[in-house]
N, C-alpha and C positions, 0 to 999 in steps of 0.2 A: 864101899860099893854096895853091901848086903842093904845098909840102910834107905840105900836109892831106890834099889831094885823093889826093897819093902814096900816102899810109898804105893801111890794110889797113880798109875800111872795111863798113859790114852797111846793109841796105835795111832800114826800119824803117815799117808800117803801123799805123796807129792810132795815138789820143790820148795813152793813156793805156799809161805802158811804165818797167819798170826798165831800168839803163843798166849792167846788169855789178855787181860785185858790190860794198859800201861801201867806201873808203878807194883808190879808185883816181882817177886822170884819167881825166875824161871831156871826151869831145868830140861835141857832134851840130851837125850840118849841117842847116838847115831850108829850105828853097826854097817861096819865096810869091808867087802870084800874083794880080792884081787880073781877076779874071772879066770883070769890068761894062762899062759902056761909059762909065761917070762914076770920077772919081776920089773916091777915099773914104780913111777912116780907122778906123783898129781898134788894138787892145791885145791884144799878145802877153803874157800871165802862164806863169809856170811853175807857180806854184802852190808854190811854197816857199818861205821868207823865211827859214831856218835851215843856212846851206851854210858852209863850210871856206873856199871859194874858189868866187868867181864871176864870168863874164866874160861880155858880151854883145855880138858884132859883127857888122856888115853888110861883106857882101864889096864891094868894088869893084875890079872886076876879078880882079889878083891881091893887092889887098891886101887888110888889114881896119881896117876903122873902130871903134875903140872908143867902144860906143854908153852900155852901162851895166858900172860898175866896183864889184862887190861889193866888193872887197877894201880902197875906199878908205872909210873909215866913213862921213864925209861924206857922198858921195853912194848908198851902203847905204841910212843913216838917211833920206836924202831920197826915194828910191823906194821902202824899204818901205811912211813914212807916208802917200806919194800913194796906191799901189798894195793896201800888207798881204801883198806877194810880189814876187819879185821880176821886174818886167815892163817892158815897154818898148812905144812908141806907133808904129805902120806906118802912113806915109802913103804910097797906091800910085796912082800916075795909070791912066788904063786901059789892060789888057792888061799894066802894068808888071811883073815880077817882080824881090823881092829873094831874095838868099842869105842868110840870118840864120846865125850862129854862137854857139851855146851850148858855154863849156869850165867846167868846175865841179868840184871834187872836194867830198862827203858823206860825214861819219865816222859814219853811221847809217844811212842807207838814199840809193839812188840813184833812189826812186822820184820823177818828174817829169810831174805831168800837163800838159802841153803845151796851151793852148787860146788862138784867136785871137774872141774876141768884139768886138761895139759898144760903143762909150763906154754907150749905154745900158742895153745887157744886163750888161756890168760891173760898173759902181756898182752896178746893182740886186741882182746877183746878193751886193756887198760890205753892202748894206746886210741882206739878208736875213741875212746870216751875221753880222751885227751883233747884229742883233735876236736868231737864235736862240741865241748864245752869253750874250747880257745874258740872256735867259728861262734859260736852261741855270743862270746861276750865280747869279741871282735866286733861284731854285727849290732850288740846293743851299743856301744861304745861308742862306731861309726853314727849310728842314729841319734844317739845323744850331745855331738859335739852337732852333727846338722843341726838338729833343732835348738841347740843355744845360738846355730849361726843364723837361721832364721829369727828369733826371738831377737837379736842385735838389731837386725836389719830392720824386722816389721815392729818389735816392742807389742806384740800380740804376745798375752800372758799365755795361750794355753800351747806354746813352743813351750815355755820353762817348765810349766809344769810337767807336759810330756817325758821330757829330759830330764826332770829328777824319776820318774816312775821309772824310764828305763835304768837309770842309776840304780834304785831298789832292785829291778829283775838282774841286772847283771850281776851285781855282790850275791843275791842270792840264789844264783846258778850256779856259783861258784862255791857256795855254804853248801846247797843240797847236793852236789858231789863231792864233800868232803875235804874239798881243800882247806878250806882255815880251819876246819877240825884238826887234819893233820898235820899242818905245820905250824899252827897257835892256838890253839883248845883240846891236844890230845888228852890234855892232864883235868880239863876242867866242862862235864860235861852238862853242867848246866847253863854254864854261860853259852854253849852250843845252840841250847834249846832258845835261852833267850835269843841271841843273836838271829835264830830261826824267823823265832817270832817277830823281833822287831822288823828286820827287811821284809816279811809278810804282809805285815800291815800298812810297813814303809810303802808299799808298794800297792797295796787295793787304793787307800788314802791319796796319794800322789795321782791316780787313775780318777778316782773320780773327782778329786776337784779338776782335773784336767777335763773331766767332762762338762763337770758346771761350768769350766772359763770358756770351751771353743762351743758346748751346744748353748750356752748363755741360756741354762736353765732356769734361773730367775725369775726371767723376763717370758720365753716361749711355753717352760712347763710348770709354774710353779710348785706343785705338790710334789713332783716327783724330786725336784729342789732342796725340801724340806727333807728328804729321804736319805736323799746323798750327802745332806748337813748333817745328819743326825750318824751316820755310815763313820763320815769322815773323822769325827769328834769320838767317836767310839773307837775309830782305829787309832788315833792320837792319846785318848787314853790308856789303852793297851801297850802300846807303845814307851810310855814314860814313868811302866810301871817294870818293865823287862829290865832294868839294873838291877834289879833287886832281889832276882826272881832267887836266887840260893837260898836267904834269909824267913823264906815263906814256907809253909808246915804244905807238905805234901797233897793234899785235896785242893790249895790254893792255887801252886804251882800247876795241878790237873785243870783249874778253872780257866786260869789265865791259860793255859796251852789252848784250850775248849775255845776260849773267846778269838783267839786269832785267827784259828781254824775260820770260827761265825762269822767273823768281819770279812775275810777274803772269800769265801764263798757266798756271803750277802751280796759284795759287792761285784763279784762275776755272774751273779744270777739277776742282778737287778740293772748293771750298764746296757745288756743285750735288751732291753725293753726301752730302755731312752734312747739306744740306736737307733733302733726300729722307727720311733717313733719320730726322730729327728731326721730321718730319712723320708718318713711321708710327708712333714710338712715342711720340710727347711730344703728340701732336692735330693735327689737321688742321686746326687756325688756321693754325696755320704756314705756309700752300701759299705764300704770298706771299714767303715766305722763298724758297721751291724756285724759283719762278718768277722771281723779281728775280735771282738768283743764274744761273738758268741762261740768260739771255738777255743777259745781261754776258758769259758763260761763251761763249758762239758769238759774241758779237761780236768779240771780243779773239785768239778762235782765227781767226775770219777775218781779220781785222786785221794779226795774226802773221804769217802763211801769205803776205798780199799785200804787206807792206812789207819781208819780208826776199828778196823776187823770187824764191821757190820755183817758181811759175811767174809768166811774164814778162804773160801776157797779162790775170792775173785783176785786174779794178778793185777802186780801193777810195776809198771815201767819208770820211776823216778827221773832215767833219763831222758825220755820226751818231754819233761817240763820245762827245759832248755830253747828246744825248736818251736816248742806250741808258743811260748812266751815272744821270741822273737818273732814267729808270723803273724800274734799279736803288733807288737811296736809296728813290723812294716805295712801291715794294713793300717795302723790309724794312722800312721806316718801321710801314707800315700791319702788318706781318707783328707788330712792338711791340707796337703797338695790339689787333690781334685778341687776342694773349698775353696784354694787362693788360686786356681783356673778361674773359677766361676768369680770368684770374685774381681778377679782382670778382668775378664769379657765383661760382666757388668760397670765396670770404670771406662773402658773403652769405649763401649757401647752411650754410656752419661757424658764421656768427655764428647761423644757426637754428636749426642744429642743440645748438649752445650755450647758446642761450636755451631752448630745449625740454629741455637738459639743469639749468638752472638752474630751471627750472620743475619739474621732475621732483623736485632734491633738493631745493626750498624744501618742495613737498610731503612727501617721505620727512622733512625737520626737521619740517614740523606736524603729522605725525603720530606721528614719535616722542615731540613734545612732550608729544601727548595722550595717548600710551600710557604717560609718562612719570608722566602726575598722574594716570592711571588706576590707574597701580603705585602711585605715593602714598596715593592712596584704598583702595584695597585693603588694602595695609599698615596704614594709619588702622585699618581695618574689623575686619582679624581681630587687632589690637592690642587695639582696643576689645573685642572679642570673647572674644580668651584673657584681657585683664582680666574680662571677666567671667563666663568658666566659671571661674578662680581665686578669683576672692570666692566663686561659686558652691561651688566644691568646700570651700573655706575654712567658709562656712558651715555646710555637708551636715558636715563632720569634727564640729561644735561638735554637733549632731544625735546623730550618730554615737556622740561622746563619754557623751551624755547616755544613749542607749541601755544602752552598755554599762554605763553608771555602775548605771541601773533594774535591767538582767542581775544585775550583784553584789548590789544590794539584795535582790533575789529570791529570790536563794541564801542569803544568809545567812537569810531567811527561818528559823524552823522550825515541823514541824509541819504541819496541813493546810496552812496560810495560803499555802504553798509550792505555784504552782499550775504543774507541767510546761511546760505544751503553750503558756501565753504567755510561760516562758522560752524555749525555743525556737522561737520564732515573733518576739522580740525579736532572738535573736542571728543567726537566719537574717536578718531586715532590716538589721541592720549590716554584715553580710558582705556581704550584694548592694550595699548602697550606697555601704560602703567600695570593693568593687572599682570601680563606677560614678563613684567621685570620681577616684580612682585612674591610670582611662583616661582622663578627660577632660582630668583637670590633664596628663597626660602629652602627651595628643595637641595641649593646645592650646598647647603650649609648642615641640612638634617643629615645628608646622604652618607655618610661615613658615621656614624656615628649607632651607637646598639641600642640608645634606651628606648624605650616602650609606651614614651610619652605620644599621648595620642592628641593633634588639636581638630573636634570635629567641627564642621562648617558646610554651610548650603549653598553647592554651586551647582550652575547648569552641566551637562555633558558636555555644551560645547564651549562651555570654559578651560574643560581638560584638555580636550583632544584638539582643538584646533590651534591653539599654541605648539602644542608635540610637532601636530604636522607642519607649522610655520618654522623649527629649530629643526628638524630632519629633511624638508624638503631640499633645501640648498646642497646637502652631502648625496642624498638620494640622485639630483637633477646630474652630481657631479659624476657619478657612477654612470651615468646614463640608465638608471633606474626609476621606477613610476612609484610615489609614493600616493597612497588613494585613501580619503576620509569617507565615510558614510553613518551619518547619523540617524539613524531609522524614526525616533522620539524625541521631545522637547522631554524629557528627563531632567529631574528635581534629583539630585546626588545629597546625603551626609553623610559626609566619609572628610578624611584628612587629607586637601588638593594636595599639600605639598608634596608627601609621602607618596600621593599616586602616581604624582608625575617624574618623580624619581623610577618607581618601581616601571611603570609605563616606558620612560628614558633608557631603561637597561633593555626589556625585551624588545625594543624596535633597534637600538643600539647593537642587539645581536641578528635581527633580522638584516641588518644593516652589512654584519659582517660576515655573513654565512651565504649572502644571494651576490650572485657575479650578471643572472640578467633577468629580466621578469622586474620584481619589485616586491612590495607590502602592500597588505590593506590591513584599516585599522576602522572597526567600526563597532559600532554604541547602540543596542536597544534593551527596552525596558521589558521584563520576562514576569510577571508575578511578583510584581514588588519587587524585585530583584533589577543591576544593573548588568547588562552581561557585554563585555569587551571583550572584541576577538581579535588578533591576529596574524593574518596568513602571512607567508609569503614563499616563494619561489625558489629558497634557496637549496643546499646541499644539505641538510634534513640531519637527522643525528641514528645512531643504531639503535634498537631496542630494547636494549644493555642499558643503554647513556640514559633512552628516556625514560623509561621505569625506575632504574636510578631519581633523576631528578623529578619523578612524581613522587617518589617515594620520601621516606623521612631523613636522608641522607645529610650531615651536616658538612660534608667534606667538599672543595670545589672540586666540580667536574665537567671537564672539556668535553666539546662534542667532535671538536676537530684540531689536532695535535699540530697541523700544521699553518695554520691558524695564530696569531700572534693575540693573546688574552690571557687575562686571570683565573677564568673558568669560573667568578663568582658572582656574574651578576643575573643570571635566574635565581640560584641562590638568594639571593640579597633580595630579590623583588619578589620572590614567592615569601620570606619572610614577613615583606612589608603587607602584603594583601593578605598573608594571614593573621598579622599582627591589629588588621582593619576588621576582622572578623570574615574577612574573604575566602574565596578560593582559588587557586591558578593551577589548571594543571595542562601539560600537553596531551591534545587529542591528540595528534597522528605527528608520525613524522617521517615523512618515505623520501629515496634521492631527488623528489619532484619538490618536494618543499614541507612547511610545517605549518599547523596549527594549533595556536594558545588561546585558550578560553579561562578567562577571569570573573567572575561573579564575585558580585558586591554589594551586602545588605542594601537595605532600606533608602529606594529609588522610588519617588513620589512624582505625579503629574503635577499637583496641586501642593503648596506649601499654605501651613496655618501659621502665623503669627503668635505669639505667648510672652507672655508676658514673664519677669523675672519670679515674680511671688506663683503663679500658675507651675513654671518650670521646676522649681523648690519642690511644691506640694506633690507633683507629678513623679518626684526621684527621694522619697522618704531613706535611704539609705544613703544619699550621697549630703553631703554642707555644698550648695549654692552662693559664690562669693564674686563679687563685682570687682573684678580686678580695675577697672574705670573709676572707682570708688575708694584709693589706695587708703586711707584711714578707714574703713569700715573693713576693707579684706583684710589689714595687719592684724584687726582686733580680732575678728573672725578666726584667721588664720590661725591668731595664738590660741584661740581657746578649742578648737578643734583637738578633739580627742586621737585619731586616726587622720595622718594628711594624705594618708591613702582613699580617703574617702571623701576627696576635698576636689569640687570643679570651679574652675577660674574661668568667669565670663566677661567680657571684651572683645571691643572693636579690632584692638590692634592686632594684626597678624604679622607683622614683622619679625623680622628675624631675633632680636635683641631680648622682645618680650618672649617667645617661644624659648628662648635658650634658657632665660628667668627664670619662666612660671615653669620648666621641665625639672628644675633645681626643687620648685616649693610645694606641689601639687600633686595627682593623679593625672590630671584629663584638663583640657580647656576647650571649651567652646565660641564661637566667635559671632558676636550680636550679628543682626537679629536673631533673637533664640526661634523654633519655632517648636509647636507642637510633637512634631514626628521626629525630633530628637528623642523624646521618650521612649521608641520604637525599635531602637538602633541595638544590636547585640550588645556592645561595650556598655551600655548603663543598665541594657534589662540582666545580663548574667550574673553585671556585681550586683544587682539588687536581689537576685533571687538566692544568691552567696549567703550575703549577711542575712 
């Protein structure tokens, strides 16, 4: 005892104090006195159960009594299990005072809470910490089997991960109150420290890759990524070096203690920043994330700060690392939770939007359907149709035939019997009605059909129109409706008759079906070189909706009246054709009193020039000039044409058979006589000014 007393000794106040720095001897001196005037008894604990070396003596006199011997395992394991630290029982008469001697060496921290309490404050105080360490690892346990039950169900990694980090915090809630010291490492106090350290690391490690898998730092934060790689590999190495930790010379042992410390307090000080930050850009579910993380985050820097004696005087509580750790797990737990909320509402919300998209296209399929057998019917219709303008014209030729057969008979007449004026009144009726067979079988042969083949030809206005009106008047007279011609000009047309008296055939076709009394008028004057056909009639008119629609660029059929039995596609079809002619169709007006369509039509001449075939050529330097009347000159022609898109096929015939041909082998065909002011015509000046 002289020689203790000799030493170099410090006055030391307070409970609660480090003892110098880890890995050295220590010695304190404690002096106890009984106040009271009864003799009583008390329990000195230190408060530690995890030391290198530990001695416990009461001075007598100069000597010491060895009261408790950590060092012998035996009685370690015996005062740990009574105690849970290493403490020893003072029985003091009154007024008595002892000298107590604590000498100890700790290869982790020298911190020693010193307290003298009653048998009954004791136990009470071992059993509360009993209690809160069973609630502490009850509570991680519970959260650790959810989150594997979760991880089963969703196969979302950052459930497992979760679940191993709480795994770590629980074993080592239950390490830092000293149970597996006490009842399997009393005898062995480094593997203590390792064991420390490894569930440490086990555990910052576990947390943050658990951050990389659920905040998918990767992908949203890269660098900070890189951070928590580098965290995670450094707590893994620490980690698989703690077997060994006995066999290491004392400053190593202090390094490796130093670095685990570094890894868990890295990785508390650096989650609370990808919380944050995962919370501003990924939603504010998250907070629970920010918050769990950052109250771990100060507890562990306090922690830090007090057990490695930075300063001597600051306390610290070992047993709140239990609570704080679990309010940790149940905020990021819950922090899951708010995430797979949000993540249902946003599937809920896709799956409705998905079904409103599946809604959307069952609809666009039924009504293609419909449009689909509306095209069928249509096609039906004008099938049915050109069969019977072709029996029709078939007919009218057999007519025709007979005409001219009476003409010849006429003529051979001689003598009075021979009467002028009903020969030609006979051949005039064959001619108008040939030509009348002529256009119709042509046109009702183009009329379904898309290509873009154009045959241009010089007819009068009253070639067009007064046929239409001779094929519409009969149905018009049947309605008791007035169908009315008006031809303002002898108008010279180049344009494709058949094609017009198609497109012509639909809009009086709809005027036809849209007026219940009044009628149409349909009439032709010449504007500025232009031919301009209009229109009217009397009917039930369309909305404003419909006709701006169908002025518009609309390729869809659209009815003007629902009740109304049609395709809806034949303005369509006929604004097509007149613009296909280089024309225009659109509706001026259309109110419940009736409508008017106005079509304009290139190049409408009083006076036609005659031209010749080599003239016609010279005059269209971009297009090949080919005499389809000519059929060995046009094959040879034809083959050596470089572009057949730049090939016009000239001829008499305009029949059906040859249109259908030359539409196979050519661009364009024009129909003898050529004349001058074909050169004039939009469809050969545009491709000329093309190439």
């Amino acid at each position: 005892m002289n020689a203790i007393l000799a030493g170099s000794l410090q006055h030391i106040k307070g409970s609660t104090i480090h003892f110098g720095p880890p890995g050295t001897r220590t010695v304190v001196l404690l002096k106890v006195r009984n106040a009271s005037r009864e003799q009583g008894s008390w329990i000195l604990t230190t408060g530690r159960g995890s030391l290198k070396h530990f001695r416990l003596y009461e001075a007598e006199g100069n000597q010491l009594s060895l009261i408790v011997d950590g060092t012998d395992p035996q009685v370690a394991r015996q005062n740990l299990g009574t105690y849970q630290a290493f403490s020893s029982e003072l029985v003091l008469a009154p007024r008595q005072e002892k000298l107590v001697v604590i000498e100890f060496v700790s290869e982790n921290s020298t911190y020693m809470p010193l307290r003298i309490e009653s048998y009954g404050t004791f136990f009470k105080d071992r059993r509360a910490n009993i209690s809160m360490v069973s609630g502490v690892v009850v509570g991680a346990l519970t959260l650790l089997l959810l989150n594997f039950l979760f991880f089963s169900i969703t196969g979302f990694k950052e459930f497992l991960w979760l679940a191993v980090a709480e795994a770590f915090f629980a074993l080592n809630t239950v390490h830092s109150e000293g149970y597996i010291t006490i009842f399997f490492l009393y005898d062995r106090p480094l593997t203590g420290v390792a064991v420390e350290d490894f569930f440490k690391c086990g555990f910052a490690g576990a947390m943050a890759q658990f951050c990389r898998s659920f905040v998918k730092t990767a992908d949203n934060f890269p660098k900070r990524d890189l951070v928590l790689r580098a965290l995670i590999l450094f707590a893994v190495a620490v980690m698989l070096v703690q077997p060994g930790l006995s066999l290491y010379p004392a400053e190593v042992r202090f390094f490796l203690h130093m670095s685990g410390w570094l890894v868990a307090v890295a990785v508390a000080l650096f989650l609370p920043f990808v919380g944050y930050a995962a919370m501003k850009q990924l939603g504010f579910q998250l907070w629970p994330l920010f918050v769990g993380w950052a109250s771990l985050a100060l507890f562990i820097i306090y922690a830090a700060v007090a057990s490695m004696g930075v300063f001597t005087w600051l306390p610290i509580n070992w047993h709140l690392a239990g609570p704080v750790g679990l309010f940790e797990s149940i905020m990021v737990t819950l922090a899951l939770g708010l995430n797979l909320k949000k993540i249902q509402q946003e599937k809920l919300a896709a799956d409705a939007n998905f079904a409103q998209s599946l809604g959307e296209r069952l609809e666009i399929s039924e009504r293609a359907k419909r449009l689909a057998e509306e095209k069928a019917f249509a096609l039906e219709t004008v099938s049915s149709q050109n069969a019977l303008l072709h029996a029709s014209g078939h007919d009218s030729r057999q007519v025709i035939l007979a005409l001219n057969s009476a003409v010849e008979v006429l003529k051979r007449q001689e003598g009075t019997n021979s009467d002028s004026s009903l020969v030609e009144m006979l051949e005039s009726s064959a001619d108008f009605l040939n030509e009348i067979v002529s256009t119709t079988i042509s046109g009702a042969n183009i009329a379904p059909g898309d290509s873009d083949f154009v045959s241009l030809s010089v007819f009068r206005g009253q070639a067009l129109i007064e046929p239409l009106a001779m094929m519409f008047k009969a149905p018009f007279a049947n309605k008791k409706l007035l169908l009315e011609v008006r031809i303002v000009d002898d108008v010279q047309i180049i344009s494709d008759k058949p094609l017009l008296m198609r497109a012509l055939a639909n809009l009086l076709s709809n005027s036809y079906q849209y007026t219940e009394t009044g009628g149409a008028c349909v009439s032709l004057e010449r504007v500025d070189g232009q031919a301009v056909i209009k229109i009217t009639d009397s009917g039930s008119g369309m909305s404003t909706e419909v006709a701006t629609a169908l002025n518009g660029d609309a390729v869809t059929r659209i009815r003007g009246n629902e009740s109304i039995a049609g395709t809806g596609s034949g303005f369509g079809s006929a604004k097509r054709i007149i613009e296909t002619l280089s024309g225009k169709l659109e509706i001026v007006s259309s109110t419940p009193g009736g409508t008017e369509i106005r079509i304009v039509l290139p190049a409408a001449f009083t006076v036609i020039t005659p031209i010749s075939v080599g003239d016609l050529q010279a005059g269209l330097a971009a297009w090949a000039v080919l005499d389809f009347d000519q059929r060995g000159d046009f094959e040879a022609g034809l083959g050596s044409a470089e572009d057949k898109r730049r090939v016009i096929a000239l001829t008499y015939d305009d029949t059906t058979v040859t249109r259908g041909r030359l539409s196979h082998l050519v661009a364009m065909a024009a129909i003898k006589p050529a004349c001058r002011e074909m050169l004039d015509h939009p469809l050969l000046a545009t491709a000329s000014e093309q190439v």
